[in-house]
PDB file of N, CA, C and O in Angstrom:
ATOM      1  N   UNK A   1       6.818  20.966  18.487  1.00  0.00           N
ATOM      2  CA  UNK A   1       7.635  21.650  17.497  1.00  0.00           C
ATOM      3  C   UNK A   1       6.792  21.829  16.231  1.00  0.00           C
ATOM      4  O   UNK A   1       6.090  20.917  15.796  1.00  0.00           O
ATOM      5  N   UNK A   2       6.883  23.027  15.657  1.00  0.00           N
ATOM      6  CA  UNK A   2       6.096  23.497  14.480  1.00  0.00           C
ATOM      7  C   UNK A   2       6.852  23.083  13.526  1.00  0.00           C
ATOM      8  O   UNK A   2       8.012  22.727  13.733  1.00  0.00           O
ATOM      9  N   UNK A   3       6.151  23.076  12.059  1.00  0.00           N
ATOM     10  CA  UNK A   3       6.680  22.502  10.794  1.00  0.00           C
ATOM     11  C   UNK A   3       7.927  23.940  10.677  1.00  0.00           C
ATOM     12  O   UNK A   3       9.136  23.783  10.505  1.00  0.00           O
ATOM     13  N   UNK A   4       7.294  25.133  10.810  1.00  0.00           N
ATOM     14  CA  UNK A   4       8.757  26.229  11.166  1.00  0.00           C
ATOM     15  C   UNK A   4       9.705  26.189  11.312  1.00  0.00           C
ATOM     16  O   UNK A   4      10.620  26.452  10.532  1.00  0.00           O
ATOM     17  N   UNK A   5       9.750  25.576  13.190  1.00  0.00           N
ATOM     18  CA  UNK A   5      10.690  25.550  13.646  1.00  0.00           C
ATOM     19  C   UNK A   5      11.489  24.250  13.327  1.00  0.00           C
ATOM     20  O   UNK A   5      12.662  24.109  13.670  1.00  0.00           O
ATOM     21  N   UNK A   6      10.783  23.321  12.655  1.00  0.00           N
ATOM     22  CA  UNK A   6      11.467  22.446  12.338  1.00  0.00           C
ATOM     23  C   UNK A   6      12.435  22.757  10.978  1.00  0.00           C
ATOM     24  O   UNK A   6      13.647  22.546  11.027  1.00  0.00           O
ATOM     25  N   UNK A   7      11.840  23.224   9.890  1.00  0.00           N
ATOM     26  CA  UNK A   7      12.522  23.897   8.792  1.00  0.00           C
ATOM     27  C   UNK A   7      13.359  24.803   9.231  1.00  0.00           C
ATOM     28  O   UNK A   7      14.122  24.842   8.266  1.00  0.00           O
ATOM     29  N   UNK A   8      13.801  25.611  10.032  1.00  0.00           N
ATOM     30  CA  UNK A   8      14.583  26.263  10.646  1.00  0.00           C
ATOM     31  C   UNK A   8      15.824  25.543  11.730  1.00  0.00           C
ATOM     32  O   UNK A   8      16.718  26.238  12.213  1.00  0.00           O
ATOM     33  N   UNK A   9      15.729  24.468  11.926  1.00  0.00           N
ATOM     34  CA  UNK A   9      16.519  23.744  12.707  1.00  0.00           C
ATOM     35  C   UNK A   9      17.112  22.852  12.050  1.00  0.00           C
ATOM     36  O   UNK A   9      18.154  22.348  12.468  1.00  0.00           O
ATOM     37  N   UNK A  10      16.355  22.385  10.511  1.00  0.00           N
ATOM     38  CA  UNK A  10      17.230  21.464   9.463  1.00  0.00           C
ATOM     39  C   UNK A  10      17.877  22.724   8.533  1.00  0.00           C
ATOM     40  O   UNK A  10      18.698  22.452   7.658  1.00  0.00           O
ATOM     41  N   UNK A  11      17.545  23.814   8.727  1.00  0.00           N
ATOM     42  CA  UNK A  11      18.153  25.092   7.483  1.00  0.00           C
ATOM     43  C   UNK A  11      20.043  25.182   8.843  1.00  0.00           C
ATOM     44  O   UNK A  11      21.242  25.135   8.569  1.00  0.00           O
ATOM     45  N   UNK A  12      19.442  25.289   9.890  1.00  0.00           N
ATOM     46  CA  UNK A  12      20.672  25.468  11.219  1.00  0.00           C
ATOM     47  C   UNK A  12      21.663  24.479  11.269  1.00  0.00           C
ATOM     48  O   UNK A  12      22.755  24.577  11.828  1.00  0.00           O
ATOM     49  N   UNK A  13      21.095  23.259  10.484  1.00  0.00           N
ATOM     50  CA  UNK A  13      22.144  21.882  10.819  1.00  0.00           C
ATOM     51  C   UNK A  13      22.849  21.665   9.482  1.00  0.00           C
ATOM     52  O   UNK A  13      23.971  21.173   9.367  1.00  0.00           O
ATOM     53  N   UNK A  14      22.324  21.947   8.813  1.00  0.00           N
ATOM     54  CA  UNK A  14      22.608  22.029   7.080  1.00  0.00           C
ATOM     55  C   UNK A  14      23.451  23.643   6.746  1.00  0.00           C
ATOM     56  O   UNK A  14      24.297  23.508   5.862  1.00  0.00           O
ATOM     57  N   UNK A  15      23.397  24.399   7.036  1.00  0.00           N
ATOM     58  CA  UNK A  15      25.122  25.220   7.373  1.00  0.00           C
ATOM     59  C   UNK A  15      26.061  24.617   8.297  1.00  0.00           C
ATOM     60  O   UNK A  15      27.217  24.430   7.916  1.00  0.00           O
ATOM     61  N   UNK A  16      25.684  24.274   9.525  1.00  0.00           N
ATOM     62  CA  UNK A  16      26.673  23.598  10.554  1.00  0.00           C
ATOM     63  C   UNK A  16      26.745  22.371   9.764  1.00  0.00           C
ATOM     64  O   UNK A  16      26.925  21.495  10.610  1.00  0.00           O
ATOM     65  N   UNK A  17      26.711  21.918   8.817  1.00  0.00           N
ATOM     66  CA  UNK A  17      27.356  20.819   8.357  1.00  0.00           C
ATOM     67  C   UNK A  17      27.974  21.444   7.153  1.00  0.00           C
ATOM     68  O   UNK A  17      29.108  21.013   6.947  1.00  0.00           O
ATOM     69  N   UNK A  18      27.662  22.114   6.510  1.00  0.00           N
ATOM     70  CA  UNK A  18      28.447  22.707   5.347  1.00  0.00           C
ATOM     71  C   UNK A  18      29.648  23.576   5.857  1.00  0.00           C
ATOM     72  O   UNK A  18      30.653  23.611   5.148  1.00  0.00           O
ATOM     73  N   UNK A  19      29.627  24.158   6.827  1.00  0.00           N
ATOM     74  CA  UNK A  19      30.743  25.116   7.956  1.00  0.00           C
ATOM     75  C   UNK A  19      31.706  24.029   7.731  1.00  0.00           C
ATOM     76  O   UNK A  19      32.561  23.941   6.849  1.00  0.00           O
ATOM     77  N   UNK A  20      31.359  23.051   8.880  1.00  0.00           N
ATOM     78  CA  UNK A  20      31.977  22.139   9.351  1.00  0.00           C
ATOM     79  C   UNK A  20      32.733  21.224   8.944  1.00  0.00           C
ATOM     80  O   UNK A  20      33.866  21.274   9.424  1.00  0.00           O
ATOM     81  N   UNK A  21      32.516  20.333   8.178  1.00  0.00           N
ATOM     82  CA  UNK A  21      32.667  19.577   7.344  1.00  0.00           C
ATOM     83  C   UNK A  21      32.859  19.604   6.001  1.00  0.00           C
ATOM     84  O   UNK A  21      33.556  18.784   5.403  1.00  0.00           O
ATOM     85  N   UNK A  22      32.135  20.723   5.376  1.00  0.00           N
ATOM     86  CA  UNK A  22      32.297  21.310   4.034  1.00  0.00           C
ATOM     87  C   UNK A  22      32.042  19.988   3.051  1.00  0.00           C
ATOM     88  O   UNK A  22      32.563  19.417   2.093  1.00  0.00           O
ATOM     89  N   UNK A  23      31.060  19.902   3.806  1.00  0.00           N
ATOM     90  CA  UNK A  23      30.089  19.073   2.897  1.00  0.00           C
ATOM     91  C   UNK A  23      28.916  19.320   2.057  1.00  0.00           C
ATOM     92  O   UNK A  23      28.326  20.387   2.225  1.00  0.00           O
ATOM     93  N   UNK A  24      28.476  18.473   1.156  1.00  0.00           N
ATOM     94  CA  UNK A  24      27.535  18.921   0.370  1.00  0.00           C
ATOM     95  C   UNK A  24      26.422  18.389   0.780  1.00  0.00           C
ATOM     96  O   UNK A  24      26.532  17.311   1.366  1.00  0.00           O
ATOM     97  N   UNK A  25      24.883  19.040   0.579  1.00  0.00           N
ATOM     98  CA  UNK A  25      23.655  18.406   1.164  1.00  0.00           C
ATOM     99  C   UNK A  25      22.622  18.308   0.006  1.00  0.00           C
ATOM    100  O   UNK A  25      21.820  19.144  -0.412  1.00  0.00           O
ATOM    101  N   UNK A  26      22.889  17.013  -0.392  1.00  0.00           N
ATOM    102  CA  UNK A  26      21.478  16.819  -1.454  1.00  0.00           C
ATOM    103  C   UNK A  26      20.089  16.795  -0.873  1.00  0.00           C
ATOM    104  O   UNK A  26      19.926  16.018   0.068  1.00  0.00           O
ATOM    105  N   UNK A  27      19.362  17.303  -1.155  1.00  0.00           N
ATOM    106  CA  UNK A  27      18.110  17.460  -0.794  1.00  0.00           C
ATOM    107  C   UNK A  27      17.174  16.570  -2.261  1.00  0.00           C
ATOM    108  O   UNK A  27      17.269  16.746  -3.475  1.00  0.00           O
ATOM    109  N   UNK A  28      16.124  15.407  -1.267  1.00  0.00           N
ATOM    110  CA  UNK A  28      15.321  14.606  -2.178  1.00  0.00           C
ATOM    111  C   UNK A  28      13.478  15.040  -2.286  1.00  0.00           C
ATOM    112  O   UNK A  28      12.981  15.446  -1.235  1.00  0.00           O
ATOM    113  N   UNK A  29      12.960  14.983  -2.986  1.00  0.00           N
ATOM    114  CA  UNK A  29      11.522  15.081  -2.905  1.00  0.00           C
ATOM    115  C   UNK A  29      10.769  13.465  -1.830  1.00  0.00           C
ATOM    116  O   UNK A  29      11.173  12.308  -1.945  1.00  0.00           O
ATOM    117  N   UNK A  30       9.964  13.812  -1.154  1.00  0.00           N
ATOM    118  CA  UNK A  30       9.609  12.630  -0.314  1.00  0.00           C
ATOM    119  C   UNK A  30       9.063  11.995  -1.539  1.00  0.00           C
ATOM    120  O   UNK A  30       8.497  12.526  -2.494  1.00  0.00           O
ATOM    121  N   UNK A  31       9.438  10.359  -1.245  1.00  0.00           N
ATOM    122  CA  UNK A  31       8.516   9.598  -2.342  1.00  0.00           C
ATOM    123  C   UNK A  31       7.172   9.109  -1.826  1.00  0.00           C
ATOM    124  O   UNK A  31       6.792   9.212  -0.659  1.00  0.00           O
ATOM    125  N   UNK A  32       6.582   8.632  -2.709  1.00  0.00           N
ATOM    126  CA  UNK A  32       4.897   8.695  -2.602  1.00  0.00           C
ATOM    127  C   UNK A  32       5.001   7.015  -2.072  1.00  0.00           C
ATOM    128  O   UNK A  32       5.843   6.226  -2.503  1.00  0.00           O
ATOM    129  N   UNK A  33       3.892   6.666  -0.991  1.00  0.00           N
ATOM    130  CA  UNK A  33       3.600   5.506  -0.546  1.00  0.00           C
ATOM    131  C   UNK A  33       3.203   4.345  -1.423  1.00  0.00           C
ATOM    132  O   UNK A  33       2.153   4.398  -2.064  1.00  0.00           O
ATOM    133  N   UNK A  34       4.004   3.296  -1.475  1.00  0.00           N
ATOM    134  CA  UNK A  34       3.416   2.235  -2.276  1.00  0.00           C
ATOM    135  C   UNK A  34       1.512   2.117  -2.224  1.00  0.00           C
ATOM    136  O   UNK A  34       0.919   2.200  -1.148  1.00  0.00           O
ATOM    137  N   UNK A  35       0.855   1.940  -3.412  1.00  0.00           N
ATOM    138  CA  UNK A  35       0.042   1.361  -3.362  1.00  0.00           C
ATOM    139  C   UNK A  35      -0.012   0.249  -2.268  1.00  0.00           C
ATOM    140  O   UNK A  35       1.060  -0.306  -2.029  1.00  0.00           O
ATOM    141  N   UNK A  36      -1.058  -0.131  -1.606  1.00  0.00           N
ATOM    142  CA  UNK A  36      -1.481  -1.481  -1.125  1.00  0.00           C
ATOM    143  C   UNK A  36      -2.736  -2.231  -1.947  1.00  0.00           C
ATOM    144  O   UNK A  36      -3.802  -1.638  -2.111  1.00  0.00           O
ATOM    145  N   UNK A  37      -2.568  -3.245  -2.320  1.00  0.00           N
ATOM    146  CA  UNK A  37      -3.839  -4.039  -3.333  1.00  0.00           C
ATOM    147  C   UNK A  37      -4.206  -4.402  -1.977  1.00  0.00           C
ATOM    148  O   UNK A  37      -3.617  -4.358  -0.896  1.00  0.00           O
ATOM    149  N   UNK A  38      -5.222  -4.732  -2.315  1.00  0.00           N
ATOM    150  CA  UNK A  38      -6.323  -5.694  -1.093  1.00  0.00           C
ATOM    151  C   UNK A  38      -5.798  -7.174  -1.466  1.00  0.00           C
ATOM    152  O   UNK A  38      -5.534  -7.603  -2.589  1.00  0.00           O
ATOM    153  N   UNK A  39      -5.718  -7.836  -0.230  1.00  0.00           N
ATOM    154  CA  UNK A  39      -5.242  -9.137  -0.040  1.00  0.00           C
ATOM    155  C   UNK A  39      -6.446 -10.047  -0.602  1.00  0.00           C
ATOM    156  O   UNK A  39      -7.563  -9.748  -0.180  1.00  0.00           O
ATOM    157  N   UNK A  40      -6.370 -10.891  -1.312  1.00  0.00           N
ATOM    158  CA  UNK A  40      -7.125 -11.982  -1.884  1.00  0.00           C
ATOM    159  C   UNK A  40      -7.314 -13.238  -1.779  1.00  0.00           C
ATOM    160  O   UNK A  40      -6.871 -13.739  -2.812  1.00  0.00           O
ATOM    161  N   UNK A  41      -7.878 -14.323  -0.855  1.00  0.00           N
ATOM    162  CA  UNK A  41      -7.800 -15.370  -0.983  1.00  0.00           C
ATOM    163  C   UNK A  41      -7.831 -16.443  -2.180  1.00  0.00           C
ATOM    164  O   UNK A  41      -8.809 -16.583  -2.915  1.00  0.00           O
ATOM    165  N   UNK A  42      -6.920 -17.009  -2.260  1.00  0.00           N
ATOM    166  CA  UNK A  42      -7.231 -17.853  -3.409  1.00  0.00           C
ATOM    167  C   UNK A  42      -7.960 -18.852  -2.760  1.00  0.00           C
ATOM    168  O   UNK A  42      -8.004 -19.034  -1.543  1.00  0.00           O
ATOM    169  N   UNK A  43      -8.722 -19.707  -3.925  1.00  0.00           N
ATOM    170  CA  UNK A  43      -9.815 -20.730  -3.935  1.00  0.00           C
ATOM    171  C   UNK A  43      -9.416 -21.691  -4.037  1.00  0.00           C
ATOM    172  O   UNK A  43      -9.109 -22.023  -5.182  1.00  0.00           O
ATOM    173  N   UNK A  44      -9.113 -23.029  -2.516  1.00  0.00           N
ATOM    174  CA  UNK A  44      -8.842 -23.726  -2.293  1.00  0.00           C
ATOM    175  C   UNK A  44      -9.653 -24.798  -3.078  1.00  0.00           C
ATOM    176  O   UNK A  44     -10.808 -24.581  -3.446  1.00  0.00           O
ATOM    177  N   UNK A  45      -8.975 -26.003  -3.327  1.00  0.00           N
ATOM    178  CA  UNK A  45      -9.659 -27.132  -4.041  1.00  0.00           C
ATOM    179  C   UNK A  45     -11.071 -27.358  -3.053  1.00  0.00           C
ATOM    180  O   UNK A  45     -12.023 -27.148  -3.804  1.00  0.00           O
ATOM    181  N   UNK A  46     -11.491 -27.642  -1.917  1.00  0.00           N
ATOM    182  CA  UNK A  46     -12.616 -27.533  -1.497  1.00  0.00           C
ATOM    183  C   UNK A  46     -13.955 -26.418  -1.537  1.00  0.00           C
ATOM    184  O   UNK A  46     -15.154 -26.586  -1.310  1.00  0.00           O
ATOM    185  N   UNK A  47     -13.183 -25.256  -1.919  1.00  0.00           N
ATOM    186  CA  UNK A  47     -13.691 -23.991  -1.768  1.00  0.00           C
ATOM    187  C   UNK A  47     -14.641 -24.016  -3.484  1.00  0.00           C
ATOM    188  O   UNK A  47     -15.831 -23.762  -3.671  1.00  0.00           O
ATOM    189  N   UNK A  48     -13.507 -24.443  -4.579  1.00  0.00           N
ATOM    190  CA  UNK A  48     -13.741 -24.682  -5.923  1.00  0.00           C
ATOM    191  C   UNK A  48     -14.966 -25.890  -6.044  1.00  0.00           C
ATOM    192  O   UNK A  48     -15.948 -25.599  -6.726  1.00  0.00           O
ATOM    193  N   UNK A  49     -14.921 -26.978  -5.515  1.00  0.00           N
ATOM    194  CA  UNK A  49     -15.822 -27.835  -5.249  1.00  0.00           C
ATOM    195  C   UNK A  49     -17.057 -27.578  -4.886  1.00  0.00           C
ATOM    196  O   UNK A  49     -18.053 -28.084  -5.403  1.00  0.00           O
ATOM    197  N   UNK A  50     -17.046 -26.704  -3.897  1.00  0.00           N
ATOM    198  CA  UNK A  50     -17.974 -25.990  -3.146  1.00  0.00           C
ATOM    199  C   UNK A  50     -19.216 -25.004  -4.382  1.00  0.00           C
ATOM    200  O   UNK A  50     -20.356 -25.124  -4.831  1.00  0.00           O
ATOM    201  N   UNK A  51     -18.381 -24.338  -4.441  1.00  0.00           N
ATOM    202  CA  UNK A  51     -18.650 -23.418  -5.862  1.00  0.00           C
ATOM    203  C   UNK A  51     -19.695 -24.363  -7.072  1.00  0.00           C
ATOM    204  O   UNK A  51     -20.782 -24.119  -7.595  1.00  0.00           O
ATOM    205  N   UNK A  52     -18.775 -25.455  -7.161  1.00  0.00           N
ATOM    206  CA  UNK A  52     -19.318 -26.234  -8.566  1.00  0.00           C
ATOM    207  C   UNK A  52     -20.495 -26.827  -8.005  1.00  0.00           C
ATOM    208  O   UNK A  52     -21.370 -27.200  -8.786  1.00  0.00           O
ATOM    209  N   UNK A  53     -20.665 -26.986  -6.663  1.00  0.00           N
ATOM    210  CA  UNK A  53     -21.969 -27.777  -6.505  1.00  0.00           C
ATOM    211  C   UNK A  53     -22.836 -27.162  -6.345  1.00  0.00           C
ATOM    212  O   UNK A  53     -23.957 -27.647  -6.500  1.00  0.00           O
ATOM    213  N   UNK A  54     -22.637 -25.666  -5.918  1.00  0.00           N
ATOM    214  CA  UNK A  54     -23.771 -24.695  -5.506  1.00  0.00           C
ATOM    215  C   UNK A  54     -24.459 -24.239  -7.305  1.00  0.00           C
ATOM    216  O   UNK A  54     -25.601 -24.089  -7.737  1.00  0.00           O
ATOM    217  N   UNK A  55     -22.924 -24.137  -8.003  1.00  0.00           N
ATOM    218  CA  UNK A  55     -23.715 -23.691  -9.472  1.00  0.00           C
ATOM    219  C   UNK A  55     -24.987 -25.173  -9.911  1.00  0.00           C
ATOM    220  O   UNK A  55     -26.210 -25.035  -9.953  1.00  0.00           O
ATOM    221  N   UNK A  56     -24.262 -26.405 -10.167  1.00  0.00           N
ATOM    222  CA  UNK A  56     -25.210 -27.319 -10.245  1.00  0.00           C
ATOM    223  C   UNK A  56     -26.809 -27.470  -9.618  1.00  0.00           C
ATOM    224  O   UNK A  56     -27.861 -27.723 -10.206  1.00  0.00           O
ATOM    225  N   UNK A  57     -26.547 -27.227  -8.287  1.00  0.00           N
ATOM    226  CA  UNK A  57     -27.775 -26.770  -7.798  1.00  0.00           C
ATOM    227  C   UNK A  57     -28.868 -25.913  -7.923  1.00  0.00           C
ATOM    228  O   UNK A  57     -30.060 -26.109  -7.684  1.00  0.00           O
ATOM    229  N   UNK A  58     -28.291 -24.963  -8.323  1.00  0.00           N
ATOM    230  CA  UNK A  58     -29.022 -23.498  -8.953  1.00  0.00           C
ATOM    231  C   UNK A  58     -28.927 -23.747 -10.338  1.00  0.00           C
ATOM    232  O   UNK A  58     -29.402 -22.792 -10.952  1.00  0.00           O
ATOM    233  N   UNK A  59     -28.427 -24.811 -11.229  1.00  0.00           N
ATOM    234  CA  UNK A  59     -28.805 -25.183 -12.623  1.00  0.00           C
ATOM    235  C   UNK A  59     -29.779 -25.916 -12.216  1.00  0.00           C
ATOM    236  O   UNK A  59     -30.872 -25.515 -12.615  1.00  0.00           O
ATOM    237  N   UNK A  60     -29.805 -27.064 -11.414  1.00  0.00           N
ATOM    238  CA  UNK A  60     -31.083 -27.708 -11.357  1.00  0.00           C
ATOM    239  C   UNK A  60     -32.208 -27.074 -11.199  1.00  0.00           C
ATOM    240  O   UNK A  60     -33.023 -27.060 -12.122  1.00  0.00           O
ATOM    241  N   UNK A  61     -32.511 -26.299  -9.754  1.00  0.00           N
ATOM    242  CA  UNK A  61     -33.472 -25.092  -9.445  1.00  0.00           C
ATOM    243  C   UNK A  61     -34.075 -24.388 -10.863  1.00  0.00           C
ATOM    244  O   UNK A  61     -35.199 -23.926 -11.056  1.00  0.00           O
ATOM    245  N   UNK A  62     -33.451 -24.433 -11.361  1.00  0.00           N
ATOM    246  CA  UNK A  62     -33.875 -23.056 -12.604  1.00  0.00           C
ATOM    247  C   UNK A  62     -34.551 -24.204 -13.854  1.00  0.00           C
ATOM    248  O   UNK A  62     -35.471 -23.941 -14.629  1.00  0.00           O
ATOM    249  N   UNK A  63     -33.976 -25.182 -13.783  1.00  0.00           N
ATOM    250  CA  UNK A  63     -34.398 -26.318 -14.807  1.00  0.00           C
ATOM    251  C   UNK A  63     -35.763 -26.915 -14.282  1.00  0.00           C
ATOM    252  O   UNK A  63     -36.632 -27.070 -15.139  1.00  0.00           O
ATOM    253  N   UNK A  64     -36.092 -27.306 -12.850  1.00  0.00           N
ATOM    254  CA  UNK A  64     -36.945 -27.504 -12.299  1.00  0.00           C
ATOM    255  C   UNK A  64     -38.401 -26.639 -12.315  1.00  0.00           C
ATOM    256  O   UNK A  64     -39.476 -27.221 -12.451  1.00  0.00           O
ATOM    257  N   UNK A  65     -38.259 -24.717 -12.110  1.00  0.00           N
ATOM    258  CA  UNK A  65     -39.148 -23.705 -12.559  1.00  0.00           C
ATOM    259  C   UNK A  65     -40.276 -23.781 -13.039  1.00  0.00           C
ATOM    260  O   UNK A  65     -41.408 -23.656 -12.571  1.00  0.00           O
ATOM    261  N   UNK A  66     -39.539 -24.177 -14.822  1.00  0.00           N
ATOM    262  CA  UNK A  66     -40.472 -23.443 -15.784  1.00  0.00           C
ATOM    263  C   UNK A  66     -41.903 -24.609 -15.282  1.00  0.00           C
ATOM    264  O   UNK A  66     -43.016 -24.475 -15.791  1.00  0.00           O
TER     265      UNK A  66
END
């Protein structure tokens, strides 16, 4: 089914409901898709630990250098 014939078959059901029923048909604009953020792990107390020892290490390294 073409986007056409589809607009032509909701224009066909939307009199047969106004005929019929004598009803009214609000028509809405499609709304736009939520954003999705990218999922983020937070930094578990081991993970944070992890972190602090690697910086210490690479403070030592760099202190060690000159």
């Amino acid at each position: 089914m073409t986007k056409d014939e589809l607009r032509a078959e909701l224009e066909r059901q939307e009199q047969r409901y106004k005929e019929v029923y004598g009803g009214e048909v609000t028509t809405y604009a499609a709304q736009p898709e939520p954003e999705r953020k990218p999922w983020r792990k937070r930094a578990s107390l081991l993970d944070q630990a992890f972190a602090q020892e690697i910086q210490k290490i690479e403070k030592d390294l760099k202190g060690e250098e000159p």
